[in-house]
N, C-alpha and C positions, 0 to 999 in steps of 0.2 A: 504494500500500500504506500502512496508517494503523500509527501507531506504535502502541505500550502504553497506555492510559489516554487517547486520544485517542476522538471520537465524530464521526458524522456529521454532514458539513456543515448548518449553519443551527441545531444546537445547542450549548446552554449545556457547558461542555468541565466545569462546575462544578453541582450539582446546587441551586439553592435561589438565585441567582445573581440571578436578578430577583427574586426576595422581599428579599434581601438590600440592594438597590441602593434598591427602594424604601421599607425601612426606615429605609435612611441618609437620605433628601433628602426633605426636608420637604415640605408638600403642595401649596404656595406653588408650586413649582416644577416639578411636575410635568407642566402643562398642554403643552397642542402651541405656544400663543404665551401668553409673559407679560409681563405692564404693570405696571408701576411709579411710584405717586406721584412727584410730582418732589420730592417732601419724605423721600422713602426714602433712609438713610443710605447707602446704598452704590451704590447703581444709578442715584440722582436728583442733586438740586444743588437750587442755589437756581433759583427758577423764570425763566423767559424775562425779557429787561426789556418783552416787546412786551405792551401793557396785554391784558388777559383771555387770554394763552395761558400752561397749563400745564407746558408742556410744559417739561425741564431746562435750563437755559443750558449751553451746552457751549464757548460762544467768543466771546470781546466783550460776554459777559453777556446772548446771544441762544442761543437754539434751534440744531439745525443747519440746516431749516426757513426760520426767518429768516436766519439768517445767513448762506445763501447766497441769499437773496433780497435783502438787504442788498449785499451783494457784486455783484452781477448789475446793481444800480440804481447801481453804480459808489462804493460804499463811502460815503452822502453821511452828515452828522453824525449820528452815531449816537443819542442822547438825542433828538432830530427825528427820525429813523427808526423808534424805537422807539415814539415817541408817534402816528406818524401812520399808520400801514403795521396792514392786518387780521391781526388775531390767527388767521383762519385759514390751514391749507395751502392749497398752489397748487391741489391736487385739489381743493379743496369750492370754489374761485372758480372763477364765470362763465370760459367762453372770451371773451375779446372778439374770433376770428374766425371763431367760429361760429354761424352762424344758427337752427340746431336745436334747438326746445323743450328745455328741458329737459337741454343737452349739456355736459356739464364736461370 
């Protein structure tokens, strides 16, 4: 039994409720996935130290990305890690034990 001023499941209990929501939140944000500069004051940081990636430093002045690929090669000197190690993710590198064209 539904109380006084309540409505059927799957709606709005408030009339205008999503017009309202989307009035408030800018349009930046609205999408199903959002990305952000790493030069964005709130959401970014200074950039990676590893040379050509963008992406924020979040730890040790690395990516989290890097930085747990860093971590993984057993923490070695980091300024040497950052200058020698590909600025891409693990996804866009080659497998190296896989033999299938084309297989990441």
């Amino acid at each position: 039994m539904s109380h006084p001023g309540e409505q059927a499941a799957g709606r709005s209990c408030q009339p205008g409720l999503l017009a309202a929501l989307m009035a408030a939140v800018r349009p930046e944000f609205r999408g199903d996935v959002l990305s952000f500069p790493a030069s964005d004051p709130v959401f970014g940081g200074p950039a990676c130290k590893v040379c050509g990636c963008q992406r924020p430093a979040r730890n040790r002045g690395l990516c989290w990305g890097h930085h747990g690929r860093w971590y993984d090669q057993g923490r070695p000197e980091l300024e040497e890690f950052a200058a020698t190690t590909s600025p891409r993710w693990r996804l866009q590198e080659p497998s190296s034990c896989c033999r299938a064209g084309g297989c990441r």
